[in-house]
DOROTOR-959115 format. One record per residue: residue number from 1; residue in one letter; x, z, y of N, C-alpha, C in turn. Coordinates in steps of 0.2 Angstrom, whole numbers. Last residue first. Layout:
// DOROTOR-959115
SITE/pos/code/npx/npz/npy/capx/capz/capy/cpx/cpz/cpy
SITE/NUM/A/X/Z/Y/X/Z/Y/X/Z/Y
...
//
This chain:
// DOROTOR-959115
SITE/pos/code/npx/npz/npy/capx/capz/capy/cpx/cpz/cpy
SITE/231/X/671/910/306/670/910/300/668/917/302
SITE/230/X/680/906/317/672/903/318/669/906/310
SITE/229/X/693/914/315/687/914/320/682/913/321
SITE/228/X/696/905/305/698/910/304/692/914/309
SITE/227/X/700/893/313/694/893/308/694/899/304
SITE/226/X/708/895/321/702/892/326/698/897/318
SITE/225/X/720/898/315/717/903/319/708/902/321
SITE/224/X/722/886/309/720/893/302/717/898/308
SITE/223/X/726/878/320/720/877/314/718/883/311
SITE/222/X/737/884/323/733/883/328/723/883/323
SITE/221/X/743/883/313/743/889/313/737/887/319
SITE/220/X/744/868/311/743/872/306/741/878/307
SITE/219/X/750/864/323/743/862/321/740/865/315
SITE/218/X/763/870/323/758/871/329/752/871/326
SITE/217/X/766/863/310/769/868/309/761/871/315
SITE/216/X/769/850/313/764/851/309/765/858/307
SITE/215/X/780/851/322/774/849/324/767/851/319
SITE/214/X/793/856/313/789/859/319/781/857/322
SITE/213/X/791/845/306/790/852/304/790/856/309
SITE/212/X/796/833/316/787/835/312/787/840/310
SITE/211/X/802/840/329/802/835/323/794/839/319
SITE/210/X/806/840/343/799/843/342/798/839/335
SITE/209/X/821/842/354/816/837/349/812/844/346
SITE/208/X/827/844/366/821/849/365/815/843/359
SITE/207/X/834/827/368/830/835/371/829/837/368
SITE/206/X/833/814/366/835/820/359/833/826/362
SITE/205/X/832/807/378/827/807/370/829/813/368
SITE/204/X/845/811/386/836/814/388/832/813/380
SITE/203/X/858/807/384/853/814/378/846/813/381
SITE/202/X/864/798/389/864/798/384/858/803/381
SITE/201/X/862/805/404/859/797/402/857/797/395
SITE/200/X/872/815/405/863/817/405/860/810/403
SITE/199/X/884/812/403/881/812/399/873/813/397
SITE/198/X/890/809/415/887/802/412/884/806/407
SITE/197/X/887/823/421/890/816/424/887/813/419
SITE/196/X/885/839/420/884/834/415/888/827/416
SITE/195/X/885/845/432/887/849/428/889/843/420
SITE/194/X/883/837/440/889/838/444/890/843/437
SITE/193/X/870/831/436/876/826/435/882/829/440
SITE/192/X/864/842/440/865/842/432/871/837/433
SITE/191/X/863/844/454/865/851/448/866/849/443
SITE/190/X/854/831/456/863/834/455/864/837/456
SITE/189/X/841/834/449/847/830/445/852/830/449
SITE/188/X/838/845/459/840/848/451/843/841/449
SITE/187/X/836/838/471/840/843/468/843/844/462
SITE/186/X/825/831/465/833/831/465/839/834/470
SITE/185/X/816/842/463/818/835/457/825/834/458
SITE/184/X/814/846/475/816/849/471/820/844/464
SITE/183/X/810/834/482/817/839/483/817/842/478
SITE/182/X/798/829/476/803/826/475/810/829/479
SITE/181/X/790/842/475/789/838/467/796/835/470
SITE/180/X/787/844/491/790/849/486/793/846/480
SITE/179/X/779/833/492/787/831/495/791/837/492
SITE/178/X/768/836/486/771/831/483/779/832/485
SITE/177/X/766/854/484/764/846/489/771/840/484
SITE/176/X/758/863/470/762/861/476/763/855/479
SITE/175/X/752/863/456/750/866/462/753/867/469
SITE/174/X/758/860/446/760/864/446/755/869/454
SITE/173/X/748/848/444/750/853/439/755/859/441
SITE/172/X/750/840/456/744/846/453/746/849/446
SITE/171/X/764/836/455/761/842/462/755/843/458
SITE/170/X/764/829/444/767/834/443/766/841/450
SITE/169/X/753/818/448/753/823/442/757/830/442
SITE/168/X/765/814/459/757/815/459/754/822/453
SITE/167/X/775/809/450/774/816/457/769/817/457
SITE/166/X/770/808/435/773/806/442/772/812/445
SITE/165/X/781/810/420/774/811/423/777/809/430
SITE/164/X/793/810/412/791/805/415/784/806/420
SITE/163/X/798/821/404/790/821/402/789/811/406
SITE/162/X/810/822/409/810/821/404/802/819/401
SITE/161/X/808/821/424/814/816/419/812/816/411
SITE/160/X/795/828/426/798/822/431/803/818/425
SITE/159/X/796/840/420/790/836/420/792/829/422
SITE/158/X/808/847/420/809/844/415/802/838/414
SITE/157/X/810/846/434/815/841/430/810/838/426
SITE/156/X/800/857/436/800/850/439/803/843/436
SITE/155/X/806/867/429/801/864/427/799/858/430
SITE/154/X/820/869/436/818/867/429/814/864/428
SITE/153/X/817/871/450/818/866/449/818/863/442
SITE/152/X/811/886/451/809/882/452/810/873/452
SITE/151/X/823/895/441/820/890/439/812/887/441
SITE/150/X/840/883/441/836/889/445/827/885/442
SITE/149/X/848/878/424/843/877/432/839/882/432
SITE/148/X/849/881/410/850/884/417/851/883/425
SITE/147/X/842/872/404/841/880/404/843/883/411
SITE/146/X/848/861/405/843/862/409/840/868/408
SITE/145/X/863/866/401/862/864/406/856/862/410
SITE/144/X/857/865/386/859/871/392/857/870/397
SITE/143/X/852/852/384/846/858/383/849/865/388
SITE/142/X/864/844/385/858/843/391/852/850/392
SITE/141/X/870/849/373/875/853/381/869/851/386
SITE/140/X/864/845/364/862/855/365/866/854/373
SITE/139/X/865/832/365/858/834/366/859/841/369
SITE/138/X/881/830/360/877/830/369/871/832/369
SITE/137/X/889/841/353/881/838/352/878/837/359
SITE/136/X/898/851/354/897/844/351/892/838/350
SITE/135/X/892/862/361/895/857/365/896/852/360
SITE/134/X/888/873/351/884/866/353/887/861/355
SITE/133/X/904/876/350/898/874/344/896/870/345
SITE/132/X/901/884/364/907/877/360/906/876/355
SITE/131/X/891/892/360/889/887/364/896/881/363
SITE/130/X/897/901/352/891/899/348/891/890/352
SITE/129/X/908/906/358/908/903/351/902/898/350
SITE/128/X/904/902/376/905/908/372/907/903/364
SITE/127/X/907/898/393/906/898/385/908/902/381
SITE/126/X/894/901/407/900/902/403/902/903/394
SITE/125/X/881/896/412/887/892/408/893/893/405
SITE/124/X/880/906/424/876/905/417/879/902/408
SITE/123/X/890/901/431/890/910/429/886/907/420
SITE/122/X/886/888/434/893/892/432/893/900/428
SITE/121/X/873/892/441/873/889/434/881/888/432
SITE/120/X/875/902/452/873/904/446/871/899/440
SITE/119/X/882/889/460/886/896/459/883/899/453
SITE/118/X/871/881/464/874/881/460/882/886/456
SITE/117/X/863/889/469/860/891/465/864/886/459
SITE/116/X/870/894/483/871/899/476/870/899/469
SITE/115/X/870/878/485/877/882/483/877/889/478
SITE/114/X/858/882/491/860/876/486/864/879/480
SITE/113/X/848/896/496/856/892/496/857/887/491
SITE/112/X/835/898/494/838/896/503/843/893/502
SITE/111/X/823/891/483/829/894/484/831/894/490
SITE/110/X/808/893/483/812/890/484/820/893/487
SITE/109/X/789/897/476/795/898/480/800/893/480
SITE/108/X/781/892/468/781/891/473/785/891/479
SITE/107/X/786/897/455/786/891/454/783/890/462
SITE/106/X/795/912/448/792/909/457/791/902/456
SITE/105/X/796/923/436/797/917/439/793/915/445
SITE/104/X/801/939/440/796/936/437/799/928/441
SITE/103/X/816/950/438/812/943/441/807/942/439
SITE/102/X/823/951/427/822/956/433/817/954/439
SITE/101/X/819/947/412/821/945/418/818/952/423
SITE/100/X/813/951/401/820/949/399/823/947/406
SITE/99/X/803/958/397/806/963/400/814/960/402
SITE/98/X/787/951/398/794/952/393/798/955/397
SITE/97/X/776/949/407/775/953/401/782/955/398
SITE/96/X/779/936/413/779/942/419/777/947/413
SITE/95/X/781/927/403/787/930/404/785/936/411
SITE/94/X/766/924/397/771/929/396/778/932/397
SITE/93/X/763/920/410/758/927/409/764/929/404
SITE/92/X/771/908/410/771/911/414/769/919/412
SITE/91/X/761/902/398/769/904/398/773/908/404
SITE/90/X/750/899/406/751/904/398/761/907/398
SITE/89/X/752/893/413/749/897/416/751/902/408
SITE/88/X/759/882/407/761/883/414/758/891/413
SITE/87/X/745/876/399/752/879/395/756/881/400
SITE/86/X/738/875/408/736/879/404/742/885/400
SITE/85/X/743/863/413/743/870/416/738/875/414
SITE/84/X/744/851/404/751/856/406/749/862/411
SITE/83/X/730/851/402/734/855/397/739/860/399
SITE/82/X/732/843/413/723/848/412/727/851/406
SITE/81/X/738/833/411/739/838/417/735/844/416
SITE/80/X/733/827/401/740/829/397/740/835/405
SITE/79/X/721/823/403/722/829/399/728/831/401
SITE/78/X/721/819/422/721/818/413/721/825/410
SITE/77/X/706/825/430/712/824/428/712/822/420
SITE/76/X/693/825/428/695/822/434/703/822/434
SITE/75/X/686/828/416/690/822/418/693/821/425
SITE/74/X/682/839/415/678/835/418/680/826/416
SITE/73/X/683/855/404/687/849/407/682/841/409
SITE/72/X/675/863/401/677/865/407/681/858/410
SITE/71/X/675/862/387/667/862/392/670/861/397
SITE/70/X/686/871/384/687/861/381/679/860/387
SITE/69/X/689/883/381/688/879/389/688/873/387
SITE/68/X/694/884/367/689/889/368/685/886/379
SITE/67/X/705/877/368/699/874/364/693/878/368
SITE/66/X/712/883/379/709/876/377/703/872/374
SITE/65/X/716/892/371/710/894/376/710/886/377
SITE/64/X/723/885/358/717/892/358/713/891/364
SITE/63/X/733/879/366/728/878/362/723/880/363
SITE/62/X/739/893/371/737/889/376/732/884/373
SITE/61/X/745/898/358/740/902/362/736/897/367
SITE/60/X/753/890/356/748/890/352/743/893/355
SITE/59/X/761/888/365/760/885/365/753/884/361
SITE/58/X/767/901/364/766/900/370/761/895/369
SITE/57/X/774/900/351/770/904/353/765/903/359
SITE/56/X/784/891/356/779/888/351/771/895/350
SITE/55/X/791/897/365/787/891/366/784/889/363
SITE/54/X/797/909/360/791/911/363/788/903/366
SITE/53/X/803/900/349/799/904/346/793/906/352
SITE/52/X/815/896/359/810/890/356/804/893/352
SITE/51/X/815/897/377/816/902/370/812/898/365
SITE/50/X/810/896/390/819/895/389/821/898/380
SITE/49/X/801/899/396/802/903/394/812/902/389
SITE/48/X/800/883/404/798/891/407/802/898/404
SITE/47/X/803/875/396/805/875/402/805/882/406
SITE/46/X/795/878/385/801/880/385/803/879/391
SITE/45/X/783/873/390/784/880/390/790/881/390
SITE/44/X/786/859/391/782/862/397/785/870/395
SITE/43/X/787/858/378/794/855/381/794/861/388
SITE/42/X/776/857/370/780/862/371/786/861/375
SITE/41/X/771/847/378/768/853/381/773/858/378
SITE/40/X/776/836/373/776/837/381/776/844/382
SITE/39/X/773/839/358/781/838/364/782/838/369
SITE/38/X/760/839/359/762/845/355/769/844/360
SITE/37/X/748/828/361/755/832/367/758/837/364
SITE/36/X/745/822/347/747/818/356/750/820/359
SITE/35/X/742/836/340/748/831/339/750/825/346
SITE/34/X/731/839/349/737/843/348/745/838/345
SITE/33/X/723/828/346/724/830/354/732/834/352
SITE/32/X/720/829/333/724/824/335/726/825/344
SITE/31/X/713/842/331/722/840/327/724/834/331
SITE/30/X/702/839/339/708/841/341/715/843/340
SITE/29/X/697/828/330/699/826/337/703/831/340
SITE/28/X/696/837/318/697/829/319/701/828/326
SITE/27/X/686/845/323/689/848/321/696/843/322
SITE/26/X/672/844/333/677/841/327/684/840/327
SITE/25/X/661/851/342/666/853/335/670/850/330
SITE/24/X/659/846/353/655/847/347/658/848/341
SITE/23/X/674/847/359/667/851/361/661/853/355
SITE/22/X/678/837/355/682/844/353/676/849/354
SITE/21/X/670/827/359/672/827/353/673/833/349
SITE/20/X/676/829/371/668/831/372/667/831/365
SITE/19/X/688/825/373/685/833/375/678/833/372
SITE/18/X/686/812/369/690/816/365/688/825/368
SITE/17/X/682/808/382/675/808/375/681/810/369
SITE/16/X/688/809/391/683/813/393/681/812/385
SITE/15/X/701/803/386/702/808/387/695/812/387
SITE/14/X/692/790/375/694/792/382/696/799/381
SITE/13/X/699/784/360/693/786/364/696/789/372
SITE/12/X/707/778/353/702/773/356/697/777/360
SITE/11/X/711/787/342/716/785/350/713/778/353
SITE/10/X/704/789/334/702/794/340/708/790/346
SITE/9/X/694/784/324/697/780/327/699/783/335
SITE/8/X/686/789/308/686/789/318/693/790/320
SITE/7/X/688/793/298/687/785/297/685/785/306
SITE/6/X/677/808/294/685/804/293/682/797/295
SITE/5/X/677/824/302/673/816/299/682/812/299
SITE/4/X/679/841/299/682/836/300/681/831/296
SITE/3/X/672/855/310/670/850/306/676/843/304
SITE/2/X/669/870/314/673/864/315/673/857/308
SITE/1/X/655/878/318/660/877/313/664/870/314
//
């Protein structure tokens, strides 16, 4: 049964003694683990899944096994890597499940032509009402436009530019060599500053915000499932 002690000072503990916390049941430790990366991670899905509802879904499930593998994490990665390919692997399994691409995503693979794959973020890009709307708000014109990168370069950006993680972190997270992490990256940043120019500077904060009703929203539903289970 999850348990929640109060008066523990959890952003003082290590990654390895926050799992282990989780481990023995405190309930405590893993609101505050979920709160610590709720933004990254859902950022992580959305990259994949490109849909704010299947990334909040994605993201809760990911939780779940998490909790359920919290024994399995050693340390020898951080968490936030030990997470991001939980949440990687989760959103993935959903989009080869949806029937919305013809495709299943290739995060190993690699595009042959530059050009086609900027040829297909023109196509992708074409304005409709809703999107001239957005465009008033440099944050939504950064969110397109990283939607619609090829997309083994999306998820790279988004770990690289907008999470900041390093090449390092982001070859094991995804599972490929380093020198993959830094072509791909930029590549994708001039696809964006030949689609963007000076405005990608302005928006990286506002991206894909994750405001506390959204937040407390994950932790809540994450919460009611875990103890919905142990009961």
């Amino acid at each position: 049964m999850l348990t929640r002690p109060t008066g523990v000072d959890y952003k003082r503990l290590s990654d390895l003694d926050l799992a282990n916390a989780v481990k023995q049941g405190d309930g405590g430790a893993f609101v505050y683990l979920m709160r610590r990366f709720n933004q990254p991670l859902y950022r992580v899905a959305r990259s994949v899944l490109k849909d704010d509802s299947e990334a909040e879904e994605a993201l809760q499930d990911a939780y779940l096994q998490a909790y359920r593998n919290i024994a399995a994490y050693r340390g020898d990665a951080s968490m936030r890597t030990w997470l991001t390919r939980i949440v990687l692997n989760e959103a993935i399994a959903r989009l080869r499940k949806s029937a919305r691409r013809a495709s299943v995503i290739e995060l190993h693979g690699d595009p042959s032509d530059e050009r086609r794959a900027s040829a297909d973020m023109d196509e992708r890009r074409t304005p409709g009402p809703e999107q001239a709307a957005m465009r008033v708000q440099v944050r939504h014109i950064l969110e397109k436009n990283i939607d619609a990168l090829p997309d083994v370069f999306r998820t790279v950006f988004v770990l690289r530019a907008l999470e900041e993680m390093s090449v390092e972190e982001v070859a094991v997270s995804l599972g490929i060599p380093e020198a993959t992490v830094r072509t791909r990256f930029f590549r994708a940043r001039n696809l964006l500053r030949q689609a963007l120019s000076r405005q990608v500077d302005y928006a990286f904060e506002e991206a894909f915000s994750f405001d506390g009703a959204r937040c407390n929203g994950i932790v809540a539903a994450v919460m009611k499932r875990l103890d919905s289970a142990v009961d």
